[in-house]
SELOZA-245572 format. One record per atom (N, C-alpha, C): x, y, z; residue in one letter. Coordinates in steps of 0.02 Angstrom, whole numbers, padded with zeros to 5 digits, always signed. Example, Ala and Ser with C-alpha at 12.3 -4.5 7.8 and 13.67 -1.06 7.14 Angstrom:
% residues 2
+00660-00284+00390a/+00615-00225+00390a/+00660-00165+00390a/+00642-00112+00354s/+00684-00053+00357s/+00645+00002+00394s/
% end
This chain:
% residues 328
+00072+00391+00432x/+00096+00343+00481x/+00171+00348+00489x/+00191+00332+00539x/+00259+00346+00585x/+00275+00283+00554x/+00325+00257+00536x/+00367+00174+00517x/+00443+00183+00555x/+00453+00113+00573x/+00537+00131+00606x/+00546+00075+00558x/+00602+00088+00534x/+00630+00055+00460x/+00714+00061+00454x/+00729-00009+00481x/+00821-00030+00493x/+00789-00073+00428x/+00844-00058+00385x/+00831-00107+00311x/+00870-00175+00304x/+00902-00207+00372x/+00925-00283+00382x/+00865-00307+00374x/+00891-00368+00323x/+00845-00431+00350x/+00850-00470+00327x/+00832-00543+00354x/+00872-00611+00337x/+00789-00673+00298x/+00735-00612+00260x/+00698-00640+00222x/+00756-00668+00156x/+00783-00633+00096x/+00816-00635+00037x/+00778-00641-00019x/+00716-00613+00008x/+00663-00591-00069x/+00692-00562-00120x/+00719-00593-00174x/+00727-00575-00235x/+00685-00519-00246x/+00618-00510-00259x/+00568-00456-00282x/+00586-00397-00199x/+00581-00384-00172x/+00592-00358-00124x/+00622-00285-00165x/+00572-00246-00121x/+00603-00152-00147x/+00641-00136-00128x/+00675-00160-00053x/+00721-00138-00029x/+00807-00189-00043x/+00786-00238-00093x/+00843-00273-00121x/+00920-00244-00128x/+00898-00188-00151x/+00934-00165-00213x/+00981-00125-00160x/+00932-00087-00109x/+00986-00065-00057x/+01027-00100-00018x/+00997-00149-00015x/+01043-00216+00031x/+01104-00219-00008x/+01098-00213-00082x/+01157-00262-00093x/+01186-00199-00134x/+01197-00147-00113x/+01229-00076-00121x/+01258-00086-00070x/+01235-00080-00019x/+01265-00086+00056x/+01237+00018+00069x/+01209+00043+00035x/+01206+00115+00047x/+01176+00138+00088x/+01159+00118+00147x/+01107+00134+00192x/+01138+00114+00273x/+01109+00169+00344x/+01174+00197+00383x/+01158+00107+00431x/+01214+00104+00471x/+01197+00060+00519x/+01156+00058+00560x/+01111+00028+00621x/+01058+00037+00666x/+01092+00089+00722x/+01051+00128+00738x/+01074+00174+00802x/+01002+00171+00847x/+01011+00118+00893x/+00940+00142+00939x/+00947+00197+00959x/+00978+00245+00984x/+00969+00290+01034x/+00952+00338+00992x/+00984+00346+00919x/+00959+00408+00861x/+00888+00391+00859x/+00860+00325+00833x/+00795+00301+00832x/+00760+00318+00876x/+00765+00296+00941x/+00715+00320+00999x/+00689+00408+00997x/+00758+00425+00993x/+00741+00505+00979x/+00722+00553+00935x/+00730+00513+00893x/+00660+00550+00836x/+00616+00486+00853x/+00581+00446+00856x/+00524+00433+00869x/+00495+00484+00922x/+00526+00494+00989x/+00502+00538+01004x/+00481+00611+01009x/+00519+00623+00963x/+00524+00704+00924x/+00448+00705+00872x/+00455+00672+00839x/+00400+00647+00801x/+00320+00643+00833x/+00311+00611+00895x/+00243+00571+00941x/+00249+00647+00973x/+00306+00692+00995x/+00282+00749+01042x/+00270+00821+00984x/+00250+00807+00931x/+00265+00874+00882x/+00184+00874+00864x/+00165+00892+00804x/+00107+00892+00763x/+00109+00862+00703x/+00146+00826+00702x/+00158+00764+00653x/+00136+00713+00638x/+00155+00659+00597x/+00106+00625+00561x/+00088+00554+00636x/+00069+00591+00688x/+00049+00555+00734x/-00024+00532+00756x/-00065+00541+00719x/-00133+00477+00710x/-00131+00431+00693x/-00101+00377+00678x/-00098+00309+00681x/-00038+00283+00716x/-00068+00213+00725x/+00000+00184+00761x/+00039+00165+00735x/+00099+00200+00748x/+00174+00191+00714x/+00203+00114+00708x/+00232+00111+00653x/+00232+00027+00625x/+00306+00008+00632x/+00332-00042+00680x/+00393-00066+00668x/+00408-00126+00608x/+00447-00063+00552x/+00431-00107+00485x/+00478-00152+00456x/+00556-00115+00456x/+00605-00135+00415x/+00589-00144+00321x/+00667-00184+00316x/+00684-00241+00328x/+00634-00294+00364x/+00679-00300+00419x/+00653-00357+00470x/+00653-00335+00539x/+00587-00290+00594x/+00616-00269+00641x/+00618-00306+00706x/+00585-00371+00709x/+00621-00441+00748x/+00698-00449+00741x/+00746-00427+00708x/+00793-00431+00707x/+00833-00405+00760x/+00779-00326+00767x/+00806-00288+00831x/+00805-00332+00913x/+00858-00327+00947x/+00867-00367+00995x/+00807-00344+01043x/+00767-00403+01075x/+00703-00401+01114x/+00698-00362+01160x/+00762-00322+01186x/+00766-00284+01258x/+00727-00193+01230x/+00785-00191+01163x/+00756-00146+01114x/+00695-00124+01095x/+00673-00191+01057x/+00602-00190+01029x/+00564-00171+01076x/+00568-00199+01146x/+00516-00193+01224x/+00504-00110+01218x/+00562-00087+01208x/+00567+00007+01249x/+00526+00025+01178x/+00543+00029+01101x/+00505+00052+01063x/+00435+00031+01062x/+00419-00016+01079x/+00347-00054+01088x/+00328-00010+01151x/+00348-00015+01201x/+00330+00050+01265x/+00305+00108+01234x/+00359+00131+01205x/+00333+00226+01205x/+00289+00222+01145x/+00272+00175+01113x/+00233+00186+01061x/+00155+00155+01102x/+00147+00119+01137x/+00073+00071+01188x/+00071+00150+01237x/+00137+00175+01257x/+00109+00223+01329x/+00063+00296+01287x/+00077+00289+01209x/+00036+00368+01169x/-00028+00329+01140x/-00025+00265+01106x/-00075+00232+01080x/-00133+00206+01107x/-00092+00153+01160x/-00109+00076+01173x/-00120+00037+01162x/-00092+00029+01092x/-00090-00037+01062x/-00012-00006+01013x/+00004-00069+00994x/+00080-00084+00944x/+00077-00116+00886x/+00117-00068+00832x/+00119-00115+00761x/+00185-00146+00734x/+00177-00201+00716x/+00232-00229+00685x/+00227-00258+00626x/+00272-00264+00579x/+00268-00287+00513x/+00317-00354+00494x/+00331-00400+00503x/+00380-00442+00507x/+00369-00509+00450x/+00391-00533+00440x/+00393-00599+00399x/+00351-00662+00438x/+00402-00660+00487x/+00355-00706+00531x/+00411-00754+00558x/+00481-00754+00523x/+00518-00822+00533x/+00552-00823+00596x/+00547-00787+00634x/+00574-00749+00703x/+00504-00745+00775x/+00475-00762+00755x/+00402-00741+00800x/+00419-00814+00850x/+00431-00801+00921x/+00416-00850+00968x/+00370-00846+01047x/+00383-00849+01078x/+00314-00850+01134x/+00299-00776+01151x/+00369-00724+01127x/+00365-00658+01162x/+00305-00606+01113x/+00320-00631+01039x/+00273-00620+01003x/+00198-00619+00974x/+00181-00574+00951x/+00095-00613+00951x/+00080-00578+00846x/+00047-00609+00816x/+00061-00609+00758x/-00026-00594+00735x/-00071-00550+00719x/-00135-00552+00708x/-00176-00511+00645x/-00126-00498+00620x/-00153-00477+00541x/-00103-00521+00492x/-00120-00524+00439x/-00079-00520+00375x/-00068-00500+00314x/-00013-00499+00293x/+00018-00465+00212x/+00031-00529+00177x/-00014-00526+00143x/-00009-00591+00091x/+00005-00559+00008x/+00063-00543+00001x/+00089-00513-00064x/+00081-00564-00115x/+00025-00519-00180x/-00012-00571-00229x/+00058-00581-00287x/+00067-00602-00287x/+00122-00621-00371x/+00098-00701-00414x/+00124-00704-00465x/+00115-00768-00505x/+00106-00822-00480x/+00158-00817-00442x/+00148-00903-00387x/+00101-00902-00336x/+00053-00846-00323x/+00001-00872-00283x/-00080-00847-00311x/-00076-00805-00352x/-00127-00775-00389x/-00126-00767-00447x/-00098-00803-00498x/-00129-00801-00564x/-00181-00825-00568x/-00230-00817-00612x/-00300-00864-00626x/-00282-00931-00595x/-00274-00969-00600x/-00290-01042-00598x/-00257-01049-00518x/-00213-01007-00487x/-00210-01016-00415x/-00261-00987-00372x/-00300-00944-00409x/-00339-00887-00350x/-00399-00939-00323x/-00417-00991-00333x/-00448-01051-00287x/-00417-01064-00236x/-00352-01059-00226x/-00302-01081-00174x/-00286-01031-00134x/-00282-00978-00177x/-00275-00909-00142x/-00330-00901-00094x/-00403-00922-00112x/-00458-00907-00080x/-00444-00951-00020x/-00439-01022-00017x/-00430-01069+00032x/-00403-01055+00073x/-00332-01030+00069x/-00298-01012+00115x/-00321-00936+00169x/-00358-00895+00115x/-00376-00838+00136x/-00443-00863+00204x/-00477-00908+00201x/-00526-00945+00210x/-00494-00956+00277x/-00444-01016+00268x/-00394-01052+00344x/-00393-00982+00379x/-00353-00948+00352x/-00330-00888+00406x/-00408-00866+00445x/-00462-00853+00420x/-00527-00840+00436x/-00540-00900+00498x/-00546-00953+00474x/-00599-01026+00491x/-00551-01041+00561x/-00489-01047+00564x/-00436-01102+00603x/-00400-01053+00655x/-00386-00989+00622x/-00333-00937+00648x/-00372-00870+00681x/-00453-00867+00653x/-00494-00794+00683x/-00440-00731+00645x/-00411-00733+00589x/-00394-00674+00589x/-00418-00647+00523x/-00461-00603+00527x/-00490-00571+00495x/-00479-00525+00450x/-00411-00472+00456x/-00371-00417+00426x/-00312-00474+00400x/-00318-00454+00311x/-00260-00442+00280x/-00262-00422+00208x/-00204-00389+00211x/-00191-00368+00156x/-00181-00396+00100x/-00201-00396+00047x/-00177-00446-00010x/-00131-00374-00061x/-00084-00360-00039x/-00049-00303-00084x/-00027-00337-00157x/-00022-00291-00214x/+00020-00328-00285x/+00102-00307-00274x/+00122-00386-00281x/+00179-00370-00308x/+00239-00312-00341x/+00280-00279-00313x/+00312-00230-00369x/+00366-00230-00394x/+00393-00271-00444x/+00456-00286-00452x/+00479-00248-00498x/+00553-00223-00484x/+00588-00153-00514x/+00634-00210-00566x/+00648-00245-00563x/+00700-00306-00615x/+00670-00315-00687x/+00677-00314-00718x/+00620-00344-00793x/+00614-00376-00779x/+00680-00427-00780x/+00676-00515-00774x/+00646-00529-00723x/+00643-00503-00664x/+00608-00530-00602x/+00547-00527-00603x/+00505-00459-00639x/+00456-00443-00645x/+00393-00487-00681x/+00444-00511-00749x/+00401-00559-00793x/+00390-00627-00767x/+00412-00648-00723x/+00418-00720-00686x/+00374-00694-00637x/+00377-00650-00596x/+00316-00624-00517x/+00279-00586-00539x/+00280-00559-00531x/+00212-00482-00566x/+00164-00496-00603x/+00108-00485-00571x/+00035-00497-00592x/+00013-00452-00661x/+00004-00465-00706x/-00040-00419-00767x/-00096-00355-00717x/-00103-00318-00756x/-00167-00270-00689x/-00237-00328-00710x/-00223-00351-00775x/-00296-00424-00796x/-00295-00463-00730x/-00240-00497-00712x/-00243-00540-00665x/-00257-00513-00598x/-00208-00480-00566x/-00222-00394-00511x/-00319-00407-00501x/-00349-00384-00542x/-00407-00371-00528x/-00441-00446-00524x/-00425-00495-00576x/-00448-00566-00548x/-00447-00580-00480x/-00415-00589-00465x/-00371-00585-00391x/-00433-00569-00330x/-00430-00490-00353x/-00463-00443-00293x/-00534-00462-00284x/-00577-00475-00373x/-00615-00484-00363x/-00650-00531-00326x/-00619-00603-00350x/-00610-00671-00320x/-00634-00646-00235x/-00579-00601-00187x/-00589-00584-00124x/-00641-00551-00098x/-00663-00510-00154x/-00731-00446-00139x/-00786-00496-00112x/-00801-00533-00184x/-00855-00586-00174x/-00884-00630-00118x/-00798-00635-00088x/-00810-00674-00014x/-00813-00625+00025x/-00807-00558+00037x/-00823-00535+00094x/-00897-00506+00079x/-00913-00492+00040x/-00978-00487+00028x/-01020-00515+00074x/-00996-00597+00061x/-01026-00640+00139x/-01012-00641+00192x/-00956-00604+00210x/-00925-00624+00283x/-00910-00527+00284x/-00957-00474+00349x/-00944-00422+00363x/-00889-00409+00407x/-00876-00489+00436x/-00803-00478+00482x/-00739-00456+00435x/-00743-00487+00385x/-00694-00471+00337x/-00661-00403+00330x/-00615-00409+00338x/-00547-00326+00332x/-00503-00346+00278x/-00524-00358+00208x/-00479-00370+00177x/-00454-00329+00125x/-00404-00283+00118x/-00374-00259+00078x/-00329-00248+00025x/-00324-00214-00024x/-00360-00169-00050x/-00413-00164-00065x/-00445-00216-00100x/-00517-00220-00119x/-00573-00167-00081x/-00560-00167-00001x/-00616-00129+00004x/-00590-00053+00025x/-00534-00050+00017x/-00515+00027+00016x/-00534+00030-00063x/-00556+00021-00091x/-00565+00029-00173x/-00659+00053-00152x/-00666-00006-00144x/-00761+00016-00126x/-00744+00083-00074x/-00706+00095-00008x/-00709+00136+00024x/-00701+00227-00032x/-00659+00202-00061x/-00642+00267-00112x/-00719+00300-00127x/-00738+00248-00172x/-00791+00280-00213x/-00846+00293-00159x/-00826+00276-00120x/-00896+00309-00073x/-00877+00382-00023x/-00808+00379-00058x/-00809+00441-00012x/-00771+00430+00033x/-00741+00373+00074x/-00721+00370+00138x/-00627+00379+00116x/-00605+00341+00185x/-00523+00343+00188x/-00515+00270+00139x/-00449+00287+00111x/-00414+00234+00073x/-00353+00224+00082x/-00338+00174+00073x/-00273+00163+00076x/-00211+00210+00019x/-00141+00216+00023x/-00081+00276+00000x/-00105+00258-00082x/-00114+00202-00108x/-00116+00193-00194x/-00144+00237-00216x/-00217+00249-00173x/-00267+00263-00215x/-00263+00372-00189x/-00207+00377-00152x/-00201+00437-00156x/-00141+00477-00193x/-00146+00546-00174x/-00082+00573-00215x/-00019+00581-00157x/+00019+00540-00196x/+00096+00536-00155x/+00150+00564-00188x/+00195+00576-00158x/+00245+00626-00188x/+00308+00547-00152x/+00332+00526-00224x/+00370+00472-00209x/+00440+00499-00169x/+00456+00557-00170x/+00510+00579-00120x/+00482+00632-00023x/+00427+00628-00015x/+00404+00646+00030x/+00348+00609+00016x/+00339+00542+00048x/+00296+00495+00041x/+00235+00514+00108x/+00185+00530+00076x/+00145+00562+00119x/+00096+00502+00173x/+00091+00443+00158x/+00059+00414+00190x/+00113+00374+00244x/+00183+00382+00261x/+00225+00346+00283x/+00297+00381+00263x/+00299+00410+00339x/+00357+00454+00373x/+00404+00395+00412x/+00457+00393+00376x/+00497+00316+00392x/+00561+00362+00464x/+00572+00319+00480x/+00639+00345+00548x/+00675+00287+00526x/+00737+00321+00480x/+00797+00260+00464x/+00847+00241+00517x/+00860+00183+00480x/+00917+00152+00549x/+00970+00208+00599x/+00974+00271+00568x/+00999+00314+00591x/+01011+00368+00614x/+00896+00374+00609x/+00860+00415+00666x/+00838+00482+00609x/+00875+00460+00545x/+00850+00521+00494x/+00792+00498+00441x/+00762+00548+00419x/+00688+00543+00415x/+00695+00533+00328x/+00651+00464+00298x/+00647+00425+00249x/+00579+00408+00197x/+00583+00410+00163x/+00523+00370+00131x/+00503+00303+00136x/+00468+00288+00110x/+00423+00209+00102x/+00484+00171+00063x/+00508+00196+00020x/+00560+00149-00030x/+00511+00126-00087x/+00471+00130-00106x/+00434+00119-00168x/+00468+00163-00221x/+00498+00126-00262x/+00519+00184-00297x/+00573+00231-00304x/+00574+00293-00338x/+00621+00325-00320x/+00700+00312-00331x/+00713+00335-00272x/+00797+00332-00303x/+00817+00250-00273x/+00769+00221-00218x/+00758+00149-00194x/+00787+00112-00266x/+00760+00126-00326x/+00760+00065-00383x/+00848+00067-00389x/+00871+00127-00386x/+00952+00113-00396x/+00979+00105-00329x/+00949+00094-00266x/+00964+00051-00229x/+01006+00113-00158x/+00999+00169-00175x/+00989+00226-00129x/+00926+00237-00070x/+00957+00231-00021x/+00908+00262+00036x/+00909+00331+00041x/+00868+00389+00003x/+00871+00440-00015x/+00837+00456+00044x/+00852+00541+00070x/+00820+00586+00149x/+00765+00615+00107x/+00712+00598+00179x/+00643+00621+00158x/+00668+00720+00125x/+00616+00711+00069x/+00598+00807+00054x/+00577+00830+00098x/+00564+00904+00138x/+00546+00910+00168x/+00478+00935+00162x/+00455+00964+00087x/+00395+00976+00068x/+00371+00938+00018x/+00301+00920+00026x/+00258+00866-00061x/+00259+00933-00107x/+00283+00850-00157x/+00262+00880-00231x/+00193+00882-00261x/+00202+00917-00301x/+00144+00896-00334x/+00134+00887-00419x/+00210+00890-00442x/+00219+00878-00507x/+00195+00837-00546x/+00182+00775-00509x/+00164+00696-00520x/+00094+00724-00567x/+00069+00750-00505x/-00019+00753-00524x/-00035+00814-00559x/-00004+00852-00565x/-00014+00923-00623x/+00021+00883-00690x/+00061+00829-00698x/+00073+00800-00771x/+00021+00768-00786x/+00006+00707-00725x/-00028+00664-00739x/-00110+00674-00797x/-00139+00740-00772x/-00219+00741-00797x/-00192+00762-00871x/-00154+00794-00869x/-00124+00830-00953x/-00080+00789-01010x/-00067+00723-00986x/-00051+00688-01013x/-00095+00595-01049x/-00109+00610-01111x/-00153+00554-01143x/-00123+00494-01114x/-00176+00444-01115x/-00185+00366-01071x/-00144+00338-01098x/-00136+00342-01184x/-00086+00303-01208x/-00013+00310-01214x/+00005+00392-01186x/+00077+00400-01173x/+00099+00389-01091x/+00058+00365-01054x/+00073+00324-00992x/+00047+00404-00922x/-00008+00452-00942x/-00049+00485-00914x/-00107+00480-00888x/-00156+00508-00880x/-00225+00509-00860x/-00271+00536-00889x/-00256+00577-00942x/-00315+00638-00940x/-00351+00584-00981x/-00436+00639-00948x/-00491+00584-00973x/-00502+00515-00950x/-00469+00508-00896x/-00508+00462-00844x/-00549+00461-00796x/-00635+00452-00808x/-00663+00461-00752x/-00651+00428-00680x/-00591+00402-00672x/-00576+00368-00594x/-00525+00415-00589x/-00514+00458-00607x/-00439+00504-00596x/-00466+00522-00514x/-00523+00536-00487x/-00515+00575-00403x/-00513+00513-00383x/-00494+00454-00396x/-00511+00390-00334x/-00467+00354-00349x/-00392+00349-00389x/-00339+00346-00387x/-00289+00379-00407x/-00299+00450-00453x/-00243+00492-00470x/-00191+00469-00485x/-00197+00395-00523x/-00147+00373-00550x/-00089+00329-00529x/-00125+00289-00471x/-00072+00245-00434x/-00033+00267-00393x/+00014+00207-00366x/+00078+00232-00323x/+00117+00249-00377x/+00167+00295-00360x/+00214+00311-00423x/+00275+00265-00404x/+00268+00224-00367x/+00320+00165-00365x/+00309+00108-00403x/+00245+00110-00431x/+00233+00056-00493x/+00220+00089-00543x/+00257+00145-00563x/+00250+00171-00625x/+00283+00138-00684x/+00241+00156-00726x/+00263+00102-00803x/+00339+00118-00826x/+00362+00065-00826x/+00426+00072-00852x/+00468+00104-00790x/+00468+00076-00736x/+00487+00112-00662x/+00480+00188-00654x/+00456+00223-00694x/+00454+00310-00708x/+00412+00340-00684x/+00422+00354-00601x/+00383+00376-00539x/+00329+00435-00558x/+00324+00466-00646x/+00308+00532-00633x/+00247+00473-00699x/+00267+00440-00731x/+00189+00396-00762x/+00139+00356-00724x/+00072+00343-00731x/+00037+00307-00695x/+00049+00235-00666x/+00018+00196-00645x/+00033+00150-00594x/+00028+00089-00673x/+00080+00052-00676x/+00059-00005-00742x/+00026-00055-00702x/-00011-00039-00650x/-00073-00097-00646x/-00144-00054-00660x/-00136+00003-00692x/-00195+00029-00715x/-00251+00013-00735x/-00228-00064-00803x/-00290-00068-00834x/-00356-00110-00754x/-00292-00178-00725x/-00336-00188-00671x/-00373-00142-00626x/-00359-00090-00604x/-00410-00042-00563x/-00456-00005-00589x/-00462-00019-00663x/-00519-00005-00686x/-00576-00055-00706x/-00520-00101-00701x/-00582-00179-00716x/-00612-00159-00618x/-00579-00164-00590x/-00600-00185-00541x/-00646-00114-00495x/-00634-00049-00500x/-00673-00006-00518x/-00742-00030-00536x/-00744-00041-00603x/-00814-00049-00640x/-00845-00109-00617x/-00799-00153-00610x/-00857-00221-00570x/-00880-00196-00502x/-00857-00162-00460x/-00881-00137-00409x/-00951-00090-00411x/-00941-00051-00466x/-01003+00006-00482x/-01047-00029-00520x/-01033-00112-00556x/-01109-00159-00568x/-01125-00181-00510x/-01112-00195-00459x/-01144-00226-00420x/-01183-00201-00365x/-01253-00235-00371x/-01324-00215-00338x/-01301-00188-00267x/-01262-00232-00238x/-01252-00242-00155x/-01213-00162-00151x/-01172-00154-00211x/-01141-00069-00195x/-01189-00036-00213x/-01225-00025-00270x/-01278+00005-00255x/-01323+00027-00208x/-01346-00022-00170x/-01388-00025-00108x/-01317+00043-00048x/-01271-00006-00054x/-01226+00028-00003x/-01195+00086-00005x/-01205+00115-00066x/-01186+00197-00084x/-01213+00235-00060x/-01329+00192-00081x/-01368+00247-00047x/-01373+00245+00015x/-01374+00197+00045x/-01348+00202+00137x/-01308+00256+00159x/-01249+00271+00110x/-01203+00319+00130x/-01221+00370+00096x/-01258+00399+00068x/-01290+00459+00051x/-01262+00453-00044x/-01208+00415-00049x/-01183+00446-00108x/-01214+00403-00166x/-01230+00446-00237x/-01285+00416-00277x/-01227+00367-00313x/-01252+00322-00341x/-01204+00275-00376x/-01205+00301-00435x/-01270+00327-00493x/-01254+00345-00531x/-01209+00411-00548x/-01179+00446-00501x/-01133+00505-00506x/-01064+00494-00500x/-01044+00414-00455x/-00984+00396-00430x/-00948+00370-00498x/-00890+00406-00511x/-00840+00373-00530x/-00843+00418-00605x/-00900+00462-00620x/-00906+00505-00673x/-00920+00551-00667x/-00898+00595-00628x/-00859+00670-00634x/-00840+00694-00713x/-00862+00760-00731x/-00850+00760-00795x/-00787+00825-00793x/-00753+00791-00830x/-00670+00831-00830x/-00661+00867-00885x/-00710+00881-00893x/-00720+00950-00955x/-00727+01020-00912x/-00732+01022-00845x/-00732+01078-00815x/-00836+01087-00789x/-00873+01041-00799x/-00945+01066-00788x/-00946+01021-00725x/-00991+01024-00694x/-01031+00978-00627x/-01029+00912-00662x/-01040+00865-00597x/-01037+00801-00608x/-01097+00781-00633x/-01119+00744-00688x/-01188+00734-00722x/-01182+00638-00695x/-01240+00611-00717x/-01289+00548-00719x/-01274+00512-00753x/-01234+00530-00828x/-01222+00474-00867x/-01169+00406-00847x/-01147+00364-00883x/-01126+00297-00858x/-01041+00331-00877x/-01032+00350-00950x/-00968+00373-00933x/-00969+00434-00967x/-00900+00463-00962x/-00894+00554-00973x/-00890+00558-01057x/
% end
């Protein structure tokens, strides 16, 4: 995905990935006219142009409305439809607001909130018709910030599960991650976590910085010391040639039968911020993994999709075919 990403913005999220660059000041000023022109360099090439390109930031309501109109144009005249990513505190009649990012942390999803979490998830459903949102985890690069917001991966999977359950009942439901997790194991598309990303040529999200030069996601990376580092121009693949060769308990993979259906997280939540160790919400995506592969309703829905349940998720990484047993 294409992102246009000016890193102003007048949220002041403490946890925020792009904090750290704000208050460096290291990142170029806005240039529409650089912007426009690699967006369109980009939409006329063979580039990462199948989805609709996301006006992300920072904050890109910030961009003055005459602006936003022309990038919203050339992106509706290739698409026909427009994405935006915003906070929300800026949205007035010109705007229209129909998914959401509801970022899980302590204060809204630890155990004893995820009743409230549900409620609200519920309103947006019952009052508002909006069906798509994301419930992303938290990623905080601060210690101190981290231990006050940041979900345990125990809680992480409380969380998700809490949401699975309800869409279970409701097929209108688009709620994510959770079912890019079921989508994995069946084979289909998933969302960037659960693939292999190269935290300096971020493969799921080709950013156009405020100054028309080509960026990463900011997860990570040289982001934590608060650098807006230029996209690589080729993926790595170092991440994931360490990852299988390195034991679970020195912050690796090998010998995980979920290694093809997350390869080890985003490397922007790597343990101990260390983009090249697995994701430290690990232990949760395996709770939440395995509650998915007990339940009857995935069962039923694997064999719909051809794929056997007893084979999913145990691949045997000794080098033989994938066998039947429960684990490797």
């Amino acid at each position: 995905m294409i992102s246009i990403k000016p890193i102003d913005c007048n949220g002041y999220c403490a946890s925020c990935y792009e904090a750290k660059i704000r208050e460096t000041g290291l990142y170029p000023e806005f240039n529409f006219q650089a912007i426009t022109k690699k967006l369109q360099e980009l939409l006329n090439s063979t580039g990462p142009n199948n989805e609709v390109p996301c006006l992300h930031g920072g904050e890109p309501l910030l961009i003055p409305i005459n602006q936003l109109e022309e990038l919203l144009a050339i992106i509706y005249q290739k698409f026909g439809r427009t994405s935006i990513q915003t906070n929300g505190l800026l949205i007035y009649d010109d705007h229209i607001s129909v998914s959401v990012i509801c970022v899980l942390r302590k204060y809204n999803a630890r155990p004893e909130k995820i009743p409230e979490l549900i409620r609200f998830l519920l309103r947006l459903r019952d009052e508002f018709r909006i069906f798509s949102v994301r419930l992303n985890e938290i990623i905080v690069f601060d210690e101190n910030g981290r231990a006050e917001e940041e979900l345990t991966g125990q809680e992480l999977a409380r969380a998700w599960i809490a949401a699975y359950e309800i869409m279970k009942t409701d097929s209108r439901l688009d709620w994510r991650p959770p079912l890019d997790f079921v989508n994995k194991l069946l084979g289909k598309p998933a969302v960037c976590i659960l693939n292999q990303c190269d935290v300096w040529a971020t493969s799921a999200e080709v950013c156009i910085m405020g100054d028309g030069s080509l960026g990463c996601c900011l997860h990570g990376g040289a982001a934590i010391d608060g650098i807006q580092a230029l996209r690589m121009e080729r993926l790595g693949n170092e991440r994931y040639e360490i990852l299988r060769q390195i034991p679970q308990e020195e912050g690796g993979c090998q010998g995980c039968h979920f290694w093809p259906y997350c390869y080890g997280g985003c490397p922007g939540a790597g343990i101990d911020n260390d983009w090249r160790s697995r994701t430290r919400f690990c232990e949760g995506y395996k709770i939440f993994f395995e509650y998915i592969l007990r339940d009857p309703i995935f069962r039923l829905r694997s064999i719909e999709n051809n794929a056997s349940p007893s084979r999913i998720g145990h691949q045997d990484w000794h080098g033989d075919k994938p066998h039947g047993d429960h684990t490797d």
